[in-house]
Each structure stands twice: as structure tokens, then as C-alpha cells.
C-alpha positions as CSV (number, residue, x, y, z in Angstrom):
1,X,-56.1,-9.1,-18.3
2,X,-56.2,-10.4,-14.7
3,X,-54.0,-10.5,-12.2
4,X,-53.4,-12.9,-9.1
5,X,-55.3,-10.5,-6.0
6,X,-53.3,-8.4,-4.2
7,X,-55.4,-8.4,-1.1
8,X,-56.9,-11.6,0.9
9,X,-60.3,-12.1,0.2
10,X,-60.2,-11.0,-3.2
11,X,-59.0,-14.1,-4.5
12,X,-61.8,-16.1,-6.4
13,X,-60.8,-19.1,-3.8
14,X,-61.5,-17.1,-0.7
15,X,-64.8,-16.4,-1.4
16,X,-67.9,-18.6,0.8
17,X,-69.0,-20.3,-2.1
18,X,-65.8,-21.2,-3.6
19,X,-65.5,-24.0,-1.0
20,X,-68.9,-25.2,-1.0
21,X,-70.1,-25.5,-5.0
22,X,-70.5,-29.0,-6.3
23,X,-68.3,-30.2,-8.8
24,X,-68.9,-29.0,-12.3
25,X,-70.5,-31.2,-15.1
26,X,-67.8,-32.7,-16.9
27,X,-67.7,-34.5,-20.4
28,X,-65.5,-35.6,-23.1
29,X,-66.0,-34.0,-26.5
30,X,-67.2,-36.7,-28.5
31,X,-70.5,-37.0,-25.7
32,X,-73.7,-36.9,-27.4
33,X,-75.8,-33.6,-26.5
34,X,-78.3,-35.8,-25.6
35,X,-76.1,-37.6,-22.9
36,X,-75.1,-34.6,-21.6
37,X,-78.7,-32.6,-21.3
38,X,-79.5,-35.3,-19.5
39,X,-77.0,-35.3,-17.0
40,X,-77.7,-31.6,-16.7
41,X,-81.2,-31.8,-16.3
42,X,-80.4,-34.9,-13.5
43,X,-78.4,-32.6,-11.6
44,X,-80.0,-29.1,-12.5
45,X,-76.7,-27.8,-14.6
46,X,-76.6,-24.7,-16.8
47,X,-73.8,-26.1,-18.1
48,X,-71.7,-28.7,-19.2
49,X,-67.7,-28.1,-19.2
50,X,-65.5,-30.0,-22.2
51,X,-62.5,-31.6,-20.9
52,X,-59.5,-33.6,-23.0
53,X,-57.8,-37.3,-21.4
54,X,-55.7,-34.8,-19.3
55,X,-58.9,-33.2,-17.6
56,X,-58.1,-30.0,-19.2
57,X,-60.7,-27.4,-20.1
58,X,-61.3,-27.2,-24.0
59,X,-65.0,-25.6,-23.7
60,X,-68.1,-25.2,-22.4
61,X,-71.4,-26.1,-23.4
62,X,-74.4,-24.3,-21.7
63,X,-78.3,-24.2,-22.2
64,X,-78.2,-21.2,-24.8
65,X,-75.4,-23.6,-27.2
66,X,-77.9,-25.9,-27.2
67,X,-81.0,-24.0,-28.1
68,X,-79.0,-21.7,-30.4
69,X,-76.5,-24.6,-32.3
70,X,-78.7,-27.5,-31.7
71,X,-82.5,-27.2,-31.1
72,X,-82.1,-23.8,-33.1
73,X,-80.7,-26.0,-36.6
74,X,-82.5,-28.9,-36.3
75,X,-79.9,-31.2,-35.6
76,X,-80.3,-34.2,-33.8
77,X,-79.3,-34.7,-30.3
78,X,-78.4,-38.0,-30.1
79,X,-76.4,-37.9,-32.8
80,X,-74.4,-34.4,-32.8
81,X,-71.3,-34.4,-30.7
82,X,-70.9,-31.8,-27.7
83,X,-67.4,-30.5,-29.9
84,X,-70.1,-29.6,-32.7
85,X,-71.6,-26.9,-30.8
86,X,-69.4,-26.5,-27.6
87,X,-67.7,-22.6,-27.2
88,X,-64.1,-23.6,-27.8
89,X,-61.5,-22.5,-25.6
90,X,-63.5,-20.3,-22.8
91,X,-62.2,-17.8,-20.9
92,X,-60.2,-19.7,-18.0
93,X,-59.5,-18.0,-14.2
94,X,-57.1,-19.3,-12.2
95,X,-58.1,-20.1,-8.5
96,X,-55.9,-16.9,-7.6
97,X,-56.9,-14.4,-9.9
98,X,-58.8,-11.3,-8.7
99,X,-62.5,-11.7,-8.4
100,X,-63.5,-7.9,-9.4
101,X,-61.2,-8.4,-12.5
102,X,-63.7,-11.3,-13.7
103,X,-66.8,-9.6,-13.0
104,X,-66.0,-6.5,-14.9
105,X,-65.1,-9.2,-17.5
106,X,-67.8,-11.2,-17.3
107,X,-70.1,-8.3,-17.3
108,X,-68.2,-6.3,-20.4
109,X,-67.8,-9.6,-22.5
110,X,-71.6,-10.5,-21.6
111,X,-70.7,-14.3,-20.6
112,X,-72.4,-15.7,-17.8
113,X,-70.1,-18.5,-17.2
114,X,-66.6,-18.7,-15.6
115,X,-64.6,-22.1,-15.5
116,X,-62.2,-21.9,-12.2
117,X,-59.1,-24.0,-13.0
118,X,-56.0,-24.8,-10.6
119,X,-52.4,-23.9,-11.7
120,X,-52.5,-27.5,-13.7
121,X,-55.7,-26.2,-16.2
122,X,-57.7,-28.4,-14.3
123,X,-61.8,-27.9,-13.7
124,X,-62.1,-26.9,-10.2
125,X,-65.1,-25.1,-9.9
126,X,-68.0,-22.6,-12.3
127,X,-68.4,-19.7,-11.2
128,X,-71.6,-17.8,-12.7
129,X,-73.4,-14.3,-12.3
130,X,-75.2,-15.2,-9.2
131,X,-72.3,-16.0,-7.5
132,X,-70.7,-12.7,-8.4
133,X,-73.9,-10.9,-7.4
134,X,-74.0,-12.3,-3.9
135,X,-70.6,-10.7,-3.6
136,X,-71.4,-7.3,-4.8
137,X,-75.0,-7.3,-2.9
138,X,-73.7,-6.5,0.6
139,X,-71.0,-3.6,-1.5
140,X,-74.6,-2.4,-2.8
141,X,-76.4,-2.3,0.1
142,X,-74.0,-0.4,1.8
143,X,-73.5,2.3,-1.1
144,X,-77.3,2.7,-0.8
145,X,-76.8,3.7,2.9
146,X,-73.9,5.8,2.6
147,X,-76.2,7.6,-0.5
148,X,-79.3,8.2,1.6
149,X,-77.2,9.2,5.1
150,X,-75.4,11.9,3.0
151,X,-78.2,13.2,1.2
152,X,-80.3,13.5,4.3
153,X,-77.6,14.8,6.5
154,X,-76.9,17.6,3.6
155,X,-80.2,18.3,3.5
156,X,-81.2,18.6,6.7
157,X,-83.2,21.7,7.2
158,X,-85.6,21.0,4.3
159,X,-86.4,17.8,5.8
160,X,-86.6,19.3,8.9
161,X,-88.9,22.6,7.7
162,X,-90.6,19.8,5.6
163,X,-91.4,17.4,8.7
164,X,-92.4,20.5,11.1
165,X,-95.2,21.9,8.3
166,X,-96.3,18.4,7.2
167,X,-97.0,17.2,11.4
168,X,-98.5,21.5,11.5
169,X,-100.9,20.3,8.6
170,X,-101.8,17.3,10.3
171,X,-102.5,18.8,13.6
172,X,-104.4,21.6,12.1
173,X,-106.6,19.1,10.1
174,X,-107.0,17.1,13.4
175,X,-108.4,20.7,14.9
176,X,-110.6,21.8,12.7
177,X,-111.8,18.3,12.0
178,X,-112.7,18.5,15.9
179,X,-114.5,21.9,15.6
């Protein structure tokens, strides 16, 4: 399971974006799908989060939900409940829990979607993918260097014997073109 992050900066709180996102989409359970789509679609959500009277997390409703449990069956939007197709009881982090925990989870458990609550169970924040990729980016980029220095500096004399006979070919081609 997760643990609270031993180090600074690997807290999902500490990261840029953390302090920055807009507040989820929040709705009670007896909201019509059609209310909430709506208010996704007005402000460009993915998702919709599924709070009880004590603003506490009970699930999550994203696009997929509704084209899988709604669109999917037939039923009608207006008239279905978000607690008739919402994913009951999500996986919750905790504001202090350790962000490379959650993206191994995230990416083993194939969920897109993590609600952020504070010590209270209370929404604070969704993180999703893309926010976990603009993390591991600059990790990746630097691997990539590391890679290519190593393998060029190991291999130096074939890239050096390769460079000298590749600029001898092109001067010889240069020559004879001249002749």
C-alpha cells in the first residue's frame, strides 16, 4: 500500500501542480448524469467526484462510466442517477502519501484517475496520468542522456574509426568528383 513520503518533494502535495489545479467537479449521488455531463462539459472535466453531506469521497464518475454504464445500456440520462453508474469507493491518496507509490499503482491497476483527499477524507484535488507524466518526463529525459553518454563514451573508438572513414569517404568522393 502507500506510505506517507519519506523525502520532501515526494509528497503528492509538493509537487507544482498540486497547488495550482482547479477544484475538482463535485456532486451528490442522487445528481442526474445529465446534470453532471453538463457541468463537465462547461468546465472541460473528465470527471465528476461523488461526495456524501459530509463532503466525503464515495466515487467517481468519469467519461468511460458514462459511455460504458450509460450511453453503452441505453439508459436515460436525465433520469439515471450518478450512484447508478458511479465507481464506488475509489482508490483515495492522502495529500502526504508518496507520489511514485501512486503511479506504480495507477499504472499496475490501469486507473487514470486519483482523488487527493486531506486527513479529514475530504476532495482536495484529482490527480490524473498527465500530471504524473509531467513528473516522470524530466526523470526520462535525463535517463536518455545518461544512456546515450555511456554508450558513446564506451564505444568510443568505433565512433571514432567510424567518423575518420566516413569524413575519408567524403573527401575522397569530393576528389575524384573534382578530377
Amino acid at each position: 500500500m502507500t506510505q506517507t513520503a519519506q523525502r520532501p518533494g515526494n509528497r503528492l502535495m509538493d509537487r507544482p501542480e498540486y497547488k495550482t489545479k482547479m477544484k475538482p467537479l463535485t456532486r451528490s449521488p442522487a445528481t442526474s448524469v445529465f446534470d453532471a455531463v453538463s457541468a463537465m462539459s462547461e468546465k472541460n472535466y473528465g470527471s465528476v467526484i461523488i461526495v456524501d453531506a459530509q463532503e466525503k469521497v464515495i466515487g467517481v464518475v468519469t467519461e468511460r462510466d458514462v459511455m460504458n454504464k450509460l450511453v453503452g445500456k441505453g439508459l436515460d440520462a436525465k433520469t439515471t442517477s450518478l450512484s447508478e453508474i458511479m465507481t464506488e469507493n475509489p482508490r483515495l491518496a492522502q495529500e502526504t502519501d508518496d507520489m511514485l507509490d501512486w503511479l506504480r499503482i495507477m499504472s499496475n491497476e490501469r486507473f487514470r484517475r486519483l482523488p487527493v483527499v486531506d486527513a479529514e477524507g475530504r476532495i482536495k484535488a484529482v490527480f490524473t496520468q498527465g500530471d504524473f507524466v509531467s513528473y516522470t518526463w524530466p526523470d526520462l529525459i535525463y535517463q536518455m542522456k545518461s544512456i546515450a553518454t555511456a554508450t558513446i563514451t564506451k564505444n568510443w573508438a568505433p565512433f571514432l574509426i567510424g567518423g575518420g572513414i566516413a569524413l575519408y569517404s567524403i573527401v575522397m568522393v569530393v576528389v575524384v568528383g573534382m578530377m
